[in-house]
Structures are given as structure tokens and as C-alpha cells.
N, C-alpha and C positions, 0 to 999 in steps of 0.2 A: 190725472195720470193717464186717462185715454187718450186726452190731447197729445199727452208728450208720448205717448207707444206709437199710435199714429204718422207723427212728424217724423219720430227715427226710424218709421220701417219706410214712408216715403222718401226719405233723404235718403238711407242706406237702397232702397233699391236704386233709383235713380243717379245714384252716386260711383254707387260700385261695381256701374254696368257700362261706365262709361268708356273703358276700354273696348267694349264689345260694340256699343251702340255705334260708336266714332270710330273704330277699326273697317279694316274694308277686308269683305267677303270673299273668300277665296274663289278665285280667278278675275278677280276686278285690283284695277290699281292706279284708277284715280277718282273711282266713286266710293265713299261711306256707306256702312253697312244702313245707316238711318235714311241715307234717300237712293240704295239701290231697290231694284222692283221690275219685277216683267209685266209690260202693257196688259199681255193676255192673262192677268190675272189679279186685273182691275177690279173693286168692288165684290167682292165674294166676303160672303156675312161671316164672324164669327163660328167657330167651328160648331159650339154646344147651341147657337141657334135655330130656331123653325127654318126652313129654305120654301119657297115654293119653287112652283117650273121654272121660273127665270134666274134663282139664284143655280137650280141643280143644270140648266143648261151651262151657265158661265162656268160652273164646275167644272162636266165634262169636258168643255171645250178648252180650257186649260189645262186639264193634263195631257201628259208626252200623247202625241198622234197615234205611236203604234201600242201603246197599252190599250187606247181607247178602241182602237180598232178590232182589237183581238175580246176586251169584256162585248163589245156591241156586238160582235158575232157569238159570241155565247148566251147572251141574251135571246138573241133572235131569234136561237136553232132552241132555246128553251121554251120561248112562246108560241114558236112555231109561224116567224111570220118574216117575212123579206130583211135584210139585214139595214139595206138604205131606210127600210118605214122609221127603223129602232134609231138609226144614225140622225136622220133628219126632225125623230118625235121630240115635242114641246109637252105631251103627259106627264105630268111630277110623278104617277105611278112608274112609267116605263124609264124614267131619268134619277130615278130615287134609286131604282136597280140594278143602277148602269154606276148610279155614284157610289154605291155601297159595294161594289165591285173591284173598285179602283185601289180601294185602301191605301195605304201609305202612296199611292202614284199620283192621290187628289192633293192640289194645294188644301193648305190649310191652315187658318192663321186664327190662334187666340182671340182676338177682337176686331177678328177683319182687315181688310186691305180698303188703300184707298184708292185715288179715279191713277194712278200710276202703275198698281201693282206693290206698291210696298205697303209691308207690315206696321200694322199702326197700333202694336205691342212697343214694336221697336223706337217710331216715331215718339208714342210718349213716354218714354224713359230718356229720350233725348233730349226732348223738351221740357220735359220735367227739370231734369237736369239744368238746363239753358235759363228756366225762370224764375228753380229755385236762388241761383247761381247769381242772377240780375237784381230780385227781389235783396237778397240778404245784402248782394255789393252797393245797392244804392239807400240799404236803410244804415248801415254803416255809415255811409256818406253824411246822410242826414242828422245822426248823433255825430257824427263830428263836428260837423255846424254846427247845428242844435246847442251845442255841450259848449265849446267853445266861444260862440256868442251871445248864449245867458248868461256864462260864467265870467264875462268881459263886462256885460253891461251891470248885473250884481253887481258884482264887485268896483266900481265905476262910481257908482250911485249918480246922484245930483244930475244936471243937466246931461251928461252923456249917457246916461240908462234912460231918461225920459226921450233922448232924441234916437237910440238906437230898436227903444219900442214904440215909437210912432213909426217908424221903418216896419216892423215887424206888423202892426196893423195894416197899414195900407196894403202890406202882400197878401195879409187876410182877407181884406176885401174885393180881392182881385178873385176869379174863377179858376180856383185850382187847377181843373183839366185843361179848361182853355190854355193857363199858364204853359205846362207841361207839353202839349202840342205846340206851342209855340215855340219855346226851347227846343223841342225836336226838328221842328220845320227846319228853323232857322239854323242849327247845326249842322243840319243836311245839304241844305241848299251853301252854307259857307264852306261844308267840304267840297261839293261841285261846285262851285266856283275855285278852290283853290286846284282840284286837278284841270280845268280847265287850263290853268296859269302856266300849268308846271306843263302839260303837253305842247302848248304852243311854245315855254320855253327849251320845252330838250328840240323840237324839230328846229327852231332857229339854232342852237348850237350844232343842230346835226350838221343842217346848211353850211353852216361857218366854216365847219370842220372840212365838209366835201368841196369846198370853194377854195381852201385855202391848200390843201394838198392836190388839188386838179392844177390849181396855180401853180406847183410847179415842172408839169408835166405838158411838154407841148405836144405832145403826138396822142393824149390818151381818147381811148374810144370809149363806146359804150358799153364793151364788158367790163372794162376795167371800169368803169364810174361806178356800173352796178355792185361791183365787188368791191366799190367806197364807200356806197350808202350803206350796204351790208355791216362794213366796220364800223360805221357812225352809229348804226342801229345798236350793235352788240355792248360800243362801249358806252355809248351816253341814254337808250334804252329810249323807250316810248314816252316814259312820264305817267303812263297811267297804271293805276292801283291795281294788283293782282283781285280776285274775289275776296281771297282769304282777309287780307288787308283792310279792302273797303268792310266786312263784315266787322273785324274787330275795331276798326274807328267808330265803324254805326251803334255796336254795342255799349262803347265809352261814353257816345255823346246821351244815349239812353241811359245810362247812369248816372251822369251829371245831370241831365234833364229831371230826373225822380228823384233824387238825392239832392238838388239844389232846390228842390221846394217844397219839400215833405221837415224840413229840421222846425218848422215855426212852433208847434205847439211844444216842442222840446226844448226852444232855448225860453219860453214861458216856465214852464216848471223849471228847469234848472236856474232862470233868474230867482226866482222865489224860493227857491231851497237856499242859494247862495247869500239871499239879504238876511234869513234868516241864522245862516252860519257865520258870516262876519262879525256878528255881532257878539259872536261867542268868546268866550276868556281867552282859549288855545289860538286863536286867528290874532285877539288883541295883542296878546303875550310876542307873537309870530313878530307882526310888525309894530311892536314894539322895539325889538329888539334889531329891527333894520334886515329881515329876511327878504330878499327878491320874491317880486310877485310867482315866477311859475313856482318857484321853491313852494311857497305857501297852498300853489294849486294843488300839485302834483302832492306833497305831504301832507296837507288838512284838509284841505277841500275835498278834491279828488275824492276821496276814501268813502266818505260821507255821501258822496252823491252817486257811489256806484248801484245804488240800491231803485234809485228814478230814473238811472240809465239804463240799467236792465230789461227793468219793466215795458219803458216805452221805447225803448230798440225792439223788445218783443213785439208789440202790439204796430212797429212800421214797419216789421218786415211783410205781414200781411197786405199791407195798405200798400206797400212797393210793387209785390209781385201782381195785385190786381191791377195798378194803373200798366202794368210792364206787360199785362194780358189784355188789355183794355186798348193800349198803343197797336199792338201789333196785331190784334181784333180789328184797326181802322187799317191797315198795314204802313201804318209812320216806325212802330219799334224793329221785332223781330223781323228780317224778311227772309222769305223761302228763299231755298230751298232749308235752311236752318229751319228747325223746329221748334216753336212753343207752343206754350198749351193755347196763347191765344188765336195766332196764326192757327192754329188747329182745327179750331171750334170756327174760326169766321169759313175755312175751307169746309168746313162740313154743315156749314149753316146754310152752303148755297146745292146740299144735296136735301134739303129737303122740299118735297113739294107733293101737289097733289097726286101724281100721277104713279108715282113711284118716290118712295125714302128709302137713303141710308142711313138709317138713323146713328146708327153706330159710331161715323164719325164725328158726331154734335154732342153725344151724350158722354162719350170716355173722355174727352179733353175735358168737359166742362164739370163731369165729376169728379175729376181727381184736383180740379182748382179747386170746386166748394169743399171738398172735403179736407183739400190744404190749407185753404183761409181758416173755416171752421175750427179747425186742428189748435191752430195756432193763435185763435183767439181765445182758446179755451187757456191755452197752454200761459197767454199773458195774462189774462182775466185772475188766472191762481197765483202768479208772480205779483200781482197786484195786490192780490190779500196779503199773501206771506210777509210783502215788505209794507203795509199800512201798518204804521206803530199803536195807531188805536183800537186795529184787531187782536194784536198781541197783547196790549193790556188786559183785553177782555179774558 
């Protein structure tokens, strides 16, 4: 029950923020509220953190100029000392009293900003959003495989279920991540190569076009040419994929990639629930009587195995959203300016170091996954008991 309280306050925040997250901030109107941000207020810690001199310098120096100007003269004429020393001091004392001055005129953000300026409250609810979103679209994917090709080879029996689980082995043996990286590469690299195709295709149709209407024009100059390419341009267009576009084909082929190799241990259990069920009276009775096979799925089977489908849909949509944090941790899945949690954690992985960390962006991305896997294994681990029929006897 904590696992499942958990999942539904993380889904319901992440979910029900997305109009806000994905909406654009008033006086922007082609940036998202999740990647706008002011440079100068880069990196400033969470509000209810310790700050020392270098966090309360970044402070003041991002709030409005003329607030800052008006507390640092007040400061000054209270210490009794030049106004420039107060303006220029790196003292966490004399900066601590300049920032607690500022009040509502200091930025300030719940869990901090990152190297942009934007709010990475905001970022991981959109991310959030963006993995939970991947995670569940490709374990879906995976019980449909899954479900559908044990319950083929089951049902099958004889040579075609032993030939369609020696299939199923050798993918076992293969390295699942490597696999998964693979599929993503090659997805990627076959959509650049298809826009490649298509740009050099629209510019020769452009050509054709300005060749063949120049043709019949004997006096035309070069305004008027330009004002042909212009029209070729407008109607046969460039060929290449707006952002929006290319982000949602990257996303599909990241779904297919996690969901086309995550169904193996699922069409194993539903093979084996299915040999198990055929052999029963109601299945014999079925095709006995000359029932078509989905008939028999969708009516007897089906029913019976919603109970192992449940369960391990539960326990792949965990295993989905870490490879889909995992991908975009190397950055093959998710790519910025799009937010996930992994993308998150690899950008805030490279703020840490000796000399100075923000730790802040390493740690919120990477808690709110473990605590989403967590969640969620918990949450399949009790679907597992409830639907073990030799618990219930007990």
C-alpha cells in the first residue's frame, strides 16, 4: 500500500502538471515553461539550503539591479562603510544581509536552478512526466509481444512452440542493453539517412520546378528567379523535420527499442500458463465444437491469464523506465532540450567535482527514479502474492 500511495502521488503530480510544465510563461511564445530560464540565475541552491559567499553572491547578482542597489545602500549607511566595499564584498556575513533584504526580489527556486537558469522543480515534473510516460508506452508494448507470442507458440505446441522458443533463447543470450542500444543507434541513424533522402529530394523537385517555369520566360532576371525559388521553397518546403517532429519519431523508435526486447520473460510465462490451459475441459469442449482460435483467446484463455499479465506488466514497467533513464543517461533515448529524469542526472553528474558541487542536480533526478522503481516493485511484488493461487490456499 505504500508502494501503490507513492506511484499515485508521483503520477498524479507529474501528470497533472503537465499543462503547466509544457505551457509557455507569460511573455514567451515559443519557449516552454520546462526549458525557459534567465542565464543570470544559473545555479543558485535550493531555497531552504545552507548558501555560502558564492551561492549568496549569485543571489544578489540576480536580482533586478535597482532593488540591489537601493538594500546595498542601506546596508552600507547601517555598517557604516563605503557603499562600493558592500557592492563588491564576497563576506557570506555582509551578503547574507544584503540577501535577506531582497526578499521576494531574490530568485528562488524549490530545488534550485540549473547551469541555464531554469527551475528544476519544473524540469522534473516534466520529466517525470516524459519517463513515466515511455516507461509504461514500452512495457505495454512488451506484454503485447510478450502475450501474444506465448500464447501462439502454447497454443501451437509440437515443433512450432519448440522452434519459436529456441528464438526466444538466443535473444536471451544476447546482452540486453547492448541489444537495446543497438535498436536505438540503428533507428536513429535510418531516420537520418531517410531525411537526408527527402532534402535532397525536395531541392531537386525545387530545381525542376524553377527550371521548368524559367523555361517559359525569355526576358526573366534575377528578381524574378528569386521570387521562383521563394515559391518552390513555400510549396515543395525543405524536406527537413521540424524539432517537434524529429523529437516524436526519437521517442517512438525508444519505445519500439524497450518494448521490442523487454516481452521475452513474458511470452515464457504466458507459454506455460497456456500449455497448461489447453489442456482443460472448457478449451477441449471450445475446439471441439469447431470455435476459431481468437474466439477461444479472447473467450477462455484471455480471461485466465489476465492475472500473469498484470503482474508482469507491473514489474516491466519498472525495468522500461530504467533502461529509458539508462538510454538517455548515454544520451541515445531522451535528448534536451526535452527533459528526463535520465538526461537530468547525466547533466548534473558532470556538475560535480572537486572544487565546487551542485549537487542538487544529481540527487533530485536520481531520487525521484529510485524511489519510482522502488515504488513500483513493491507495488508488483504484492500483485504477485495476491495473484499466486498457492498463497490463497494458504
Amino acid at each position: 500500500m505504500i508502494g501503490l500511495g507513492t506511484i499515485a502521488i508521483i503520477f498524479t503530480l507529474c501528470f497533472t502538471s503537465i499543462p503547466w510544465t509544457f505551457g509557455r510563461p507569460a511573455g514567451e511564445t515559443m519557449v516552454s515553461r520546462y526549458e525557459s530560464g534567465q542565464p543570470r540565475q544559473s545555479l543558485i541552491p535550493p531555497t531552504w539550503a545552507p548558501k555560502d559567499a558564492t551561492d549568496l553572491r549569485r543571489i544578489v547578482d540576480a536580482s533586478p539591479p535597482e532593488v540591489v542597489e537601493q538594500i546595498v545602500a542601506e546596508v552600507a549607511r547601517d555598517m557604516g562603510v563605503p557603499t562600493s566595499q558592500v557592492a563588491s564584498s564576497r563576506d557570506a556575513m555582509v551578503l547574507r544581509a544584503v540577501a535577506e533584504r531582497l526578499g521576494d526580489a531574490a530568485p528562488a527556486f524549490v530545488l534550485g536552478s540549473d547551469q541555464l537558469g531554469r527551475s528544476l522543480t519544473t524540469r522534473l515534473l516534466a520529466g517525470g512526466a516524459i519517463s513515466l510516460s515511455v516507461g509504461v508506452a514500452a512495457a505495454l508494448i512488451s506484454v503485447m509481444i510478450g502475450t501474444l507470442y506465448g500464447a501462439l507458440a502454447g497454443y501451437a505446441g509440437g515443433r512450432v512452440d519448440a522452434l519459436m522458443m529456441r528464438v526466444v533463447d538466443i535473444l536471451y543470450g544476447l546482452p540486453y542493453i547492448l541489444l537495446v542500444v543497438l535498436i536505438a543507434v540503428a533507428a536513429d541513424g535510418a531516420i537520418d539517412r531517410w531525411q537526408r533522402h527527402t532534402i535532397e529530394q525536395r531541392a531537386a523537385e525545387r530545381s525542376a520546378w524553377v527550371a521548368g517555369q524559367l523555361a517559359g520566360l525569355s526576358d526573366a532576371g534575377s528578381e524574378q528567379r528569386v521570387q521562383l525559388e521563394n515559391q518552390a521553397m513555400a510549396r515543395f518546403g525543405t524536406g527537413e523535420l521540424s524539432g517537434p517532429q524529429r523529437t516524436r519519431i526519437d521517442v517512438v523508435a525508444l519505445l519500439v527499442a524497450i518494448g521490442g526486447v523487454s516481452w521475452l520473460t513474458m511470452a515464457r510465462v504466458i507459454r506455460g500458463q497456456v500449455l497448461s490451459l489447453r489442456a482443460q475441459p472448457f478449451v477441449e469442449s471450445a475446439r471441439a465444437i469447431g470455435a476459431p482460435i481468437h474466439w477461444i483467446f479472447i473467450r477462455h484463455l484471455l480471461p485466465n491469464l489476465l492475472g500473469p499479465i498484470i503482474v508482469y506488466a507491473t514489474l516491466t514497467v519498472p525495468q522500461a523506465i530504467l533502461q529509458e533513464s539508462f538510454l538517455s543517461f548515454l544520451g541515445i533515448g531522451i535528448k534536451p532540450p526535452l527533459p528526463s529524469w535520465g538526461n537530468l542526472a547525466a547533466d548534473g553528474l558532470s556538475e560535480l567535482n572537486r572544487h565546487r558541487s551542485h549537487w542538487w542536480l544529481l540527487f533530485f533526478p536520481c531520487f525521484m527514479l529510485g524511489v519510482t522503481l522502488l515504488a513500483l516493485n513493491f507495488v508488483g511484488e504484492g500483485l504477485r502474492e495476491a495473484f499466486d493461487p498457492r498463497r490463497q490456499r494458504r
